[in-house]
N, C-alpha and C positions, 0 to 999 in steps of 0.2 A: 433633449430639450423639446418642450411643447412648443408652441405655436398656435395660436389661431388665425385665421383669414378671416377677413372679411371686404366685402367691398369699400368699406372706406367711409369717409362723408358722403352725406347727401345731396348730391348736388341741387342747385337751383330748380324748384320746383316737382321733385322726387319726394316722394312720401316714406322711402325706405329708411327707418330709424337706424342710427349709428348705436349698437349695443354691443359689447366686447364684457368679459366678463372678470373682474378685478383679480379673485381671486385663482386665475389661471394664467398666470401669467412666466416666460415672457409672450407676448403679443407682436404680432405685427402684422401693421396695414395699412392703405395708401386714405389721403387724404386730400383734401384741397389746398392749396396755397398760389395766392396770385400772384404773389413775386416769382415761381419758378414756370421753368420752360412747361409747356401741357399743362401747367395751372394745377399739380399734383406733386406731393409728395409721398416719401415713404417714411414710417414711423413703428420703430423697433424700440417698446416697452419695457422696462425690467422694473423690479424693488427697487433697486436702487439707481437706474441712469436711464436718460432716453437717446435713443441713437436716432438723427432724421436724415435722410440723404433726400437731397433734390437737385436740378441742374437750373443755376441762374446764368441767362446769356452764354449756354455751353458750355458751362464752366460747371464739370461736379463736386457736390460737398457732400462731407458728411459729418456732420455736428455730433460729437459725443454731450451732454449734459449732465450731469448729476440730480438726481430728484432733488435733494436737498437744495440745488438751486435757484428751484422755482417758489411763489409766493405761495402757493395754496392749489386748493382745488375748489373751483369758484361754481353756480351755478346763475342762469339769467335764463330770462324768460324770450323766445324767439316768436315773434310773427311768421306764421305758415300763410300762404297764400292762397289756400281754401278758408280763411279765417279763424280759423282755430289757434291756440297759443301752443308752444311747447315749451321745452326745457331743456338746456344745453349746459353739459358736464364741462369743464374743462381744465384742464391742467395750463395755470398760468404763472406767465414767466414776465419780467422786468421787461422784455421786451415784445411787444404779440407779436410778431412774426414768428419766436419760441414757443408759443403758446402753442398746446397738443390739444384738439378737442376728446374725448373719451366716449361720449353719451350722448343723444339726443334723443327725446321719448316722451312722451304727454304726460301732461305737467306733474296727475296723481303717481308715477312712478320716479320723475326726477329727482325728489328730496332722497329718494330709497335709493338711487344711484348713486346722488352725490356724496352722501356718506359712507356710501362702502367704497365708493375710489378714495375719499380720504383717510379712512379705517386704510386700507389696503396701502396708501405709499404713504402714511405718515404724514398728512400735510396737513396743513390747517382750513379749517373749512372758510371760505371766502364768499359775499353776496354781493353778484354787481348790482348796482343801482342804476336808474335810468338815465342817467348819465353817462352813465359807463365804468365810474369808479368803482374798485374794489372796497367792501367794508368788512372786517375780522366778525367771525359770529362767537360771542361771548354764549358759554351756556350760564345758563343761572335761573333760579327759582325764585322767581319776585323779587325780593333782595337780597338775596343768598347766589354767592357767584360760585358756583362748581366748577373746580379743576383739579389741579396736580397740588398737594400739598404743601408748602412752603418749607423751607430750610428752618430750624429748632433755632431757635434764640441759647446764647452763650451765657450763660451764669456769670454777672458781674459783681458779685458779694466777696466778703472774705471767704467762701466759705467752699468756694471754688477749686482754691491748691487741695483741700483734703480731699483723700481717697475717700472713696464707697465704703460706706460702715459694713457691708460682709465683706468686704477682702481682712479687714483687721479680724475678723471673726474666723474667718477660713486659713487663716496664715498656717504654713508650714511650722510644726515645734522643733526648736533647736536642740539638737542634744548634745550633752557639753561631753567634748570629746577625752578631756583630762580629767579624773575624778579622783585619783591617790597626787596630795599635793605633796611637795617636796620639803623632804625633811619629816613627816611625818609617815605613820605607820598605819599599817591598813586594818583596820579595827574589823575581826571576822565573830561573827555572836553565836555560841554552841547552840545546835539545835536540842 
């Protein structure tokens, strides 16, 4: 099993971007969290589930999750305190304490982030707003909405019960098994 390390989040006022690489996965590495003891957790990655262990009031946990359980993979814009804006990955959950950050990284690389952790666990791509709420990003071209194809409509005509005009065309020929009928003689023609 691979692995990668890294240091983690960036703490308050550290310049060290959080960059873990999607498709290398599983991962794991510690992170900030203000509910736990030392204000740190730890955050083990996969396809499919997030494992996070941290100790609240000395009490250790360790949360299994499911990806599938989480809303998306969201991106928002971060105030840096040299003034400069960044852009923060994250893997979010119904709950944010759940919520795993993935990325941090100035702003021209973030959208190339956010889409490949969402490529990579299957999620939906999410845009917080400044308010904080999550909104679904719909792709679509002007008025043309791209996605996954819709389920085929059901023939409601009479014309439904009949079979495929080539299976009557391909039918197996029957061949009549009894050919000299009864009571009768079998008529053979001299060559």
């Amino acid at each position: 099993m691979r692995r990668q390390a890294s240091g983690g989040g960036a703490s308050a006022g550290s310049s060290r971007d959080l960059r873990l690489d999607p498709h290398a996965l599983p991962v794991r590495y510690h992170t900030s969290d203000a509910r736990a003891d030392g204000a740190t957790r730890t955050v083990e990655l996969y396809c499919d589930r997030v494992l996070v262990e941290r100790t609240v009031r000395g009490i250790a946990m360790r949360l299994k999750v499911p990806v599938s359980g989480f809303l998306g993979v969201s991106v928002r814009r971060v105030a840096e305190p040299e003034g400069s804006d960044a852009v923060a990955v994250t893997l979010e959950h119904r709950d944010p304490g759940l919520s795993i950050p993935l990325a941090r990284s100035a702003q021209e690389d973030g959208v190339a982030e956010w889409r490949r952790w969402a490529g990579a666990l299957a999620r939906p791509l999410l845009v917080a707003g400044p308010d904080g709420a999550l909104y679904a990003v719909s792709d679509s071209i002007g008025a043309l909405m791209v996605g996954a194809a819709g389920a085929r409509r059901r023939r409601r005509t009479s014309m439904k019960r009949r079979g495929a005009r080539h299976a009557a065309r391909r039918a197996t020929p029957r061949i009549a098994t009894n050919l000299v009928h009864r009571g009768e003689r079998e008529i053979i023609a001299p060559e």
